[in-house]
C-alpha positions in Angstrom: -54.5 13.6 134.9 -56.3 10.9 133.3 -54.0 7.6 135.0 -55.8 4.0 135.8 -55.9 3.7 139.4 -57.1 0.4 139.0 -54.1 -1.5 137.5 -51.3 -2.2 139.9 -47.6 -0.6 139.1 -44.8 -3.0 139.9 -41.7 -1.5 141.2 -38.4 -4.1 140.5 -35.8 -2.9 142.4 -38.5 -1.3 145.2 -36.1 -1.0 148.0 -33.6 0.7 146.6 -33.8 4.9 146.7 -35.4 4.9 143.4 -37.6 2.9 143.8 -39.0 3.5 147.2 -39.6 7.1 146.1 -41.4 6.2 143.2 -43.7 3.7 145.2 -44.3 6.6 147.7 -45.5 9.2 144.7 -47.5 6.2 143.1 -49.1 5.5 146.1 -49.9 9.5 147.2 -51.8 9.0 143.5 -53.5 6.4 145.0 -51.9 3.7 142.3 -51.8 0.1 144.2 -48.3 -0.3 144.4 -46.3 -3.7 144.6 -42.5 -3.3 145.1 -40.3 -6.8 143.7 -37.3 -7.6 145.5 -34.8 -10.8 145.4 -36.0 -11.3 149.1 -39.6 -11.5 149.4 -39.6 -10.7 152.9 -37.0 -7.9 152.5 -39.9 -6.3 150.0 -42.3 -7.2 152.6 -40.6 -5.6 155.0 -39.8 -2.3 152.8 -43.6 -2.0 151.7 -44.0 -2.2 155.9 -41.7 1.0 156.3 -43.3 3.2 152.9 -46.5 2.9 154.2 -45.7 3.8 157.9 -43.7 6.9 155.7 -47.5 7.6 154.4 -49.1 6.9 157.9 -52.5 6.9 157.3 -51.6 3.9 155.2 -52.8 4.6 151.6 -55.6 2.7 150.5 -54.6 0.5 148.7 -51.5 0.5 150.9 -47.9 -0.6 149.1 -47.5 -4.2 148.9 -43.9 -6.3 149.0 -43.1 -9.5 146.9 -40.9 -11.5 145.1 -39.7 -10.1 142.2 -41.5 -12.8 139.7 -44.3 -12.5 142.2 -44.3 -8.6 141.5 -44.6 -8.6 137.8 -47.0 -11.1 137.5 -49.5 -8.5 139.9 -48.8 -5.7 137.8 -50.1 -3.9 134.7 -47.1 -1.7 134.6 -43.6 -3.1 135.6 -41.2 -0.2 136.6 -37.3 -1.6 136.7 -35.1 0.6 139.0 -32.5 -2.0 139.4 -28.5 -0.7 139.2 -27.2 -1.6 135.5 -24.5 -4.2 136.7 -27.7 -6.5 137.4 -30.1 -5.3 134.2 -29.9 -8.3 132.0 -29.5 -11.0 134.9 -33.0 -9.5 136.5 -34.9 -9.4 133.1 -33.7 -12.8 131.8 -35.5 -14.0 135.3 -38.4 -11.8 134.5 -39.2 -12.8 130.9 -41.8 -15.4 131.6 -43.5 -12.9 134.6 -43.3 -9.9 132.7 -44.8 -11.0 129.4 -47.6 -9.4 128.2 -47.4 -6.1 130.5 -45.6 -2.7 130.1 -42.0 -2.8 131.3 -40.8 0.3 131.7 -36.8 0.4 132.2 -35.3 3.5 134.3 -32.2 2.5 134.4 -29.2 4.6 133.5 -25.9 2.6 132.7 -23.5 4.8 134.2 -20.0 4.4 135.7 -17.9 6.6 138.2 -14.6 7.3 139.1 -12.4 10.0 140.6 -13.8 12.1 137.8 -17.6 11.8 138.7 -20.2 9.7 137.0 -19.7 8.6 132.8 -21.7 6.7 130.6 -20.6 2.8 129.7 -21.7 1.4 126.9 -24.0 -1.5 125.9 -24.2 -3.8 123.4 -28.0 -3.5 122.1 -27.1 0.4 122.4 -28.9 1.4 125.4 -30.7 -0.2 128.4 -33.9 0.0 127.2 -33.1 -1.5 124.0 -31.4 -4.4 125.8 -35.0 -4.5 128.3 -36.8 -5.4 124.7 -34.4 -7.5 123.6 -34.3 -9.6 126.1 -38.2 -9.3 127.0 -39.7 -9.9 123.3 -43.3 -10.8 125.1 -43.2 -7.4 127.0 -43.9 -3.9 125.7 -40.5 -2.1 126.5 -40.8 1.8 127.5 -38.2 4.0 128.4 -38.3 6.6 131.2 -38.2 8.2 134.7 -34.4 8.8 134.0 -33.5 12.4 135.1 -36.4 12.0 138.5 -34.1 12.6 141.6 -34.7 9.6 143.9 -34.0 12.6 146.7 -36.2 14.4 145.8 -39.3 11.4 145.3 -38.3 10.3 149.1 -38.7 13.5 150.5 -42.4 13.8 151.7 -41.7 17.3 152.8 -42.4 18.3 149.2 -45.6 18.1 147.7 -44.5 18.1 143.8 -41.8 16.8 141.8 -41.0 19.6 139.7 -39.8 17.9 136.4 -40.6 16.3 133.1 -40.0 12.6 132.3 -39.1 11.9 128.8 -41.1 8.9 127.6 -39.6 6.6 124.8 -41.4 3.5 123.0 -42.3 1.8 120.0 -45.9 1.0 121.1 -48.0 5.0 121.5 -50.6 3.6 123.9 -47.8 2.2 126.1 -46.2 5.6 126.0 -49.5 7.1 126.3 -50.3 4.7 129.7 -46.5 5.6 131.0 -46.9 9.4 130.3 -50.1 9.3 132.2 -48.1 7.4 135.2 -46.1 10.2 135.3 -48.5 12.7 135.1 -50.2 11.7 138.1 -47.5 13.0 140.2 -48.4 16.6 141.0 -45.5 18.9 139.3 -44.5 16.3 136.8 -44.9 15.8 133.3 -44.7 12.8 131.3 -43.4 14.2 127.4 -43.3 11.4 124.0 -39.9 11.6 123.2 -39.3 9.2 120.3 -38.9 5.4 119.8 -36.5 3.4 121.7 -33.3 3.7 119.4 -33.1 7.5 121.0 -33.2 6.0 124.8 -28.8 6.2 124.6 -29.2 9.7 124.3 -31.4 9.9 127.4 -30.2 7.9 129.4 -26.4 8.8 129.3 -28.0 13.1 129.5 -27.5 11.6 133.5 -24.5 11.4 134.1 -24.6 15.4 132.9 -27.0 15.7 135.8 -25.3 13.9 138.2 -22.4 16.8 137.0 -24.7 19.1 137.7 -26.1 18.2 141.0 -22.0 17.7 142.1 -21.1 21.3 141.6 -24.1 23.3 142.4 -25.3 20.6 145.5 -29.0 20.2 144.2 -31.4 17.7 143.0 -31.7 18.8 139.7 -34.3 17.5 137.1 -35.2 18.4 133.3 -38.1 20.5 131.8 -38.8 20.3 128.4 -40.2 24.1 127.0 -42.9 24.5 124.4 -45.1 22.0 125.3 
């Protein structure tokens, strides 16, 4: 798959599950990798531990920084951060992130006794909130459904699922789709502008259902195409 190995990816949120898998698959592409923490020298320290994970080291190996630090280096800006902390992290990323491709994972979800439910937000979804609150970035939706078990475990040479890409801007979607693509087994699929991201991203907590009752690590494909 046709995926620029010579633009850095910036993972916000790189030491959490999410995100370490993600940097891990990016980096088996042979992506240059940065991963943005709070804690520079916690990122530091986490890009340390992915590439012993990956030992030989890619080349490029992964590289840990401060998260304004981190979107500054990259082309792409991933942000795998939990929703409770969504708009705080991109109101301190608007002036770092301007100008690149932000592409927000996250899923605002709740649980209780009852398992995992979808909360609401204001701008309708978290993506639509990303690009409200980053007007100078191009805001793309996706890598919702990708199990972060599944991305951390080494063991397995493909991710075996599609990632349904939403944005305004085609040649962002294109460039995200790609991004995707260059994981072997997945599949990044245009799946309509941002206002259809609520749809998306709340389909998780029907996965997170799934993966409950049948104990798996279950991810999405998309037929026909």
């Amino acid at each position: 798959m046709d995926v620029d190995t010579d633009h850095t990816v910036a993972i916000i949120g790189g030491t959490g599950p999410q995100g370490r898998g993600l940097a891990l698959r990016f980096a088996l592409a042979g992506v240059p990798v940065v991963i943005g923490s709070r804690d520079a020298e916690r990122a530091e320290r986490a890009a340390d531990e992915l590439n012993r994970a990956l030992s030989p080291a890619p080349d490029p190996a992964i590289r840990g920084a401060a998260n304004t630090d981190a979107a500054r280096a990259g082309r792409i800006v991933v942000i795998t951060v939990p929703y409770e902390g969504h708009a705080s992290l991109l109101e301190s990323l608007r002036e770092s992130a301007a100008g690149r491709i932000v592409v927000d994972c996250v899923n605002p979800l709740g649980f209780d006794g009852r398992g995992g439910y979808a909360v609401e937000v204001p701008e309708g979804s978290a993506a639509e909130q990303a690009a409200a609150l980053l007007p100078d970035s191009t805001v793309i939706g996706a890598f919702h459904h990708v199990s972060a078990a599944v991305l951390n475990d080494l063991a397995r040479s493909t991710v075996d699922c599609d990632v349904m890409v939403l944005g305004e801007d085609r040649t962002a979607a294109t460039a995200v789709a790609d991004l995707a693509s260059c994981i072997p087994g997945m599949r990044g699929i245009y799946s309509g502008r941002l206002r259809n991201a609520r749809q998306v991203e709340t389909l998780t907590a029907n996965i997170v259902a799934i993966n409950r009752r049948y104990r798996t690590d279950a991810g999405i494909r998309i037929t026909g195409v």
